[in-house]
N, C-alpha and C positions, 0 to 999 in steps of 0.2 A: 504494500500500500504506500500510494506518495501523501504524505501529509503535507496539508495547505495554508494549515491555522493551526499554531501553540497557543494555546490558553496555559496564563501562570497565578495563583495566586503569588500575595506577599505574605505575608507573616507566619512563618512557620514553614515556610514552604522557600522560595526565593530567596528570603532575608535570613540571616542568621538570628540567634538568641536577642543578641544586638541591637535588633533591627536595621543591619548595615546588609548591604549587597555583596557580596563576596565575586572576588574580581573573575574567577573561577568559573561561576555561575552566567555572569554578565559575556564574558566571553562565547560560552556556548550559545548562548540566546541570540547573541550578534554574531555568528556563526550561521545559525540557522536562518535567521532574517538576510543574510549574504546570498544563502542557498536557496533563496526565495519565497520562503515562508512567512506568514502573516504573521505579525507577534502580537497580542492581547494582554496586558493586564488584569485577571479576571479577581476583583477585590469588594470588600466590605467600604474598605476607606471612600473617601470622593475622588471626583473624576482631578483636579486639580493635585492631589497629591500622589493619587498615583502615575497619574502621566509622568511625574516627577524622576520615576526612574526608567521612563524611557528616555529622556531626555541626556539620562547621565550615561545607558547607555548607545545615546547617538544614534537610536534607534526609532524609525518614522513610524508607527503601531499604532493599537486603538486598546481602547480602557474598556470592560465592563465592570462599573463604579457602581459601590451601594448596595451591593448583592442582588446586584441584575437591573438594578432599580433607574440608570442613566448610562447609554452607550456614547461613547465618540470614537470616531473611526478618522483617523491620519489629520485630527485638530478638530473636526467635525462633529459636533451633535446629530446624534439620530436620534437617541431617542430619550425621554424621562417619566418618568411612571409621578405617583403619587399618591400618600395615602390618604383615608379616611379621616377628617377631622374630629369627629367621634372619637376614634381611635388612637390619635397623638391627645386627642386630653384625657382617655381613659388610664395611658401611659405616663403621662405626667401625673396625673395623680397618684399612681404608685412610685414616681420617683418621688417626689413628695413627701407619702407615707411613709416610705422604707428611710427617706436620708441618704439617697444614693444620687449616684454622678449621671446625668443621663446627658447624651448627644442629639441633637435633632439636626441632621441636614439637608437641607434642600436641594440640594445639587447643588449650588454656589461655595457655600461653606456649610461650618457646624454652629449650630446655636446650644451653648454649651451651659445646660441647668447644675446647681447648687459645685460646681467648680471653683476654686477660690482661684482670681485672676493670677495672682502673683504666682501662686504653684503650677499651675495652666502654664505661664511662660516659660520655668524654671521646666517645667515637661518635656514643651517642647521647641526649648532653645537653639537645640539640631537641625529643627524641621521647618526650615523658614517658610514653605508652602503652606503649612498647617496652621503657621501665627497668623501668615496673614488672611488665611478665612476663618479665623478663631471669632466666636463672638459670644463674651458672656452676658446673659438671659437668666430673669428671674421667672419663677412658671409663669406669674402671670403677665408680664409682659409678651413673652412666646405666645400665648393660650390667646392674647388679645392681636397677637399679630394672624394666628391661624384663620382665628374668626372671621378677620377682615380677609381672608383669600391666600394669606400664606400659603404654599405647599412645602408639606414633610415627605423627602421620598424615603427615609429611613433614620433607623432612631437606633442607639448602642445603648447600653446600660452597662457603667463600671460598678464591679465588686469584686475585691481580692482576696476577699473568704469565700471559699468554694461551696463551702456547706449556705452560705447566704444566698450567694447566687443562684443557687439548684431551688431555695428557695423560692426567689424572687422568679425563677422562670415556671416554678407551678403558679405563682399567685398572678403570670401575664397571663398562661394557657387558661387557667378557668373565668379568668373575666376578661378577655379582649379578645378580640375577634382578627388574628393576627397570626401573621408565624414567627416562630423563635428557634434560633439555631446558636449556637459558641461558634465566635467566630477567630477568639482565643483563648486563652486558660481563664482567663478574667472580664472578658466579654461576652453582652447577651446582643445579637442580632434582632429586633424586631421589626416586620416589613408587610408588606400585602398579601396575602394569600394568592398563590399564581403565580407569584414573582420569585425567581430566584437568578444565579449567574449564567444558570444553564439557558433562562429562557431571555435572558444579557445576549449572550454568546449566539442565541439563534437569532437573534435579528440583527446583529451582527453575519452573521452566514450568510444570510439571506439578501444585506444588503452588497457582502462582496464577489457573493456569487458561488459558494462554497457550501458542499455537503456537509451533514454531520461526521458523515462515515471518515471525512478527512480532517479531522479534527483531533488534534489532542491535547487534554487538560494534565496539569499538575496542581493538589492541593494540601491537604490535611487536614480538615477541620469539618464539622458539621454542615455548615454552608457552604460544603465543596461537593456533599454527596452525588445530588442531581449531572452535576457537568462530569464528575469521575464515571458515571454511569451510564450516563447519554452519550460522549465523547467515543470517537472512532476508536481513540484509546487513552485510556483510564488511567492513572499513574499517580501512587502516591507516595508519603516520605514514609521512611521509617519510623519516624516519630509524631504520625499518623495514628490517630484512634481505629480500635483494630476494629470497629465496623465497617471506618472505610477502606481499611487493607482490603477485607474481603472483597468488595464488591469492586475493585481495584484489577486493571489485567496487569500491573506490573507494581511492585513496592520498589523502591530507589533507596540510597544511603538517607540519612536523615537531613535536616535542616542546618546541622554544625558541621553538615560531612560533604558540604556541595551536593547533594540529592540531584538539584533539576540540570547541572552538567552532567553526571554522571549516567542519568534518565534519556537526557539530549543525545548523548553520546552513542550511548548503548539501544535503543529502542526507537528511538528517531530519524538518527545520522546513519547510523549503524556503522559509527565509527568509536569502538571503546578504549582503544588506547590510547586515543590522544585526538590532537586538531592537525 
């Protein structure tokens, strides 16, 4: 099979622990892209930050941002979903409740509830794309922006006790009408029913003219299941939750170990020992 479209996520998958790009990694991606292939971002983050590391590496691509929720294809918007306002105040009120960090972004940026500004920047001092769509929001200033036409295409929830968070994502499944996926150790995904990276990725396909069958994703995470599944072929890390190993046609070294060169190399390129 010639594969025509790489789909990557970032965190946990492309990026190291760090969240730095390993030059290793970046190399094979722009390898493949050389070799004619279509290169995607397929992420949680927005369309802005992650473009970010196509840029670094010098690489023309397209983002599925927001876990499916906003496509851009070679600079280009196609497309951005939206969710139910109902539903971002149903969520703000459990970040509220709980005392937890929630994200709402729009596709532009993130509007950043009970965040302390100062810690916010000291966060993400690294990530200058991320400061500069950063904007802290009290609920109800967000909750008065929605009302008046705001749109949310997706919302994160931070908590860094695991035992909270598993809580916090039964108390979204029984009162919102929503999906919820870990999009990392410490993040909750919440987004529109129907929506995912995979159904990102198809209207992306669609608009560059590319089967599924020639398609292959790299992920890890909960919100990578659908595109690890649908994808022509399926590829995950080692340090990969072992539901999505399974449904995985290939597992790769892990996320510290250069996984998606090693993935590019061997099952892509089908060149494993080197470039």
């Amino acid at each position: 099979m010639e594969y025509q479209l790489l789909c990557v996520d970032l965190d946990g998958t492309l990026l190291n622990d760090k969240k730095q790009l390993p030059a290793e990694n970046a190399a094979a991606l722009y390898q493949a892209w050389e070799a004619g292939m279509e290169i995607c971002i397929a992420s949680g983050r927005g369309a802005e930050s992650a473009g970010e590391y196509l840029k670094e590496m010098k690489i023309t691509g397209s983002v599925a941002a927001l876990n499916g929720g906003m496509v851009v294809c070679h600079g280009k918007e196609i497309y951005r979903a939206g969710m139910n306002p109902e539903v971002v105040e149903q969520v703000v009120d459990i970040v509220e409740e709980m005392k937890v960090i929630g994200f709402f972004n729009d596709g532009e940026g993130t509007l950043a509830v009970n965040e302390d500004e100062a810690a916010a920047r000291r966060r993400l001092q690294g990530n200058p794309a991320w400061l500069k769509t950063y904007h802290p929001e009290t609920a109800k200033t967000l909750m008065e922006k929605v009302k008046n036409g705001h749109t949310i295409v997706k919302i994160s929830i931070r908590e860094d006790d695991p035992n909270r968070l598993e809580m916090i994502r039964e108390r979204i499944l029984d009162t919102v009408k929503a999906q919820v996926a870990k999009s990392d150790v410490n993040y909750l995904d919440i987004f529109s029913y129907g929506q995912s990276k995979w159904t990102g990725i198809e209207k992306l396909l669609k608009h560059l003219g590319i089967s599924a069958e020639s398609c292959v994703c790299f992920g890890d995470n909960e919100n990578d299941r659908e595109m690890i599944e649908r994808a022509g072929l399926g590829i995950t890390m080692a340090n990969a939750e072992m539901d999505l190993k399974t449904r995985a046609d290939f597992v790769t070294a892990s996320n510290k170990e250069n996984g998606v060169a090693y993935g590019i190399r061997t099952w892509v390129l089908g060149k494993p020992d080197g470039f």
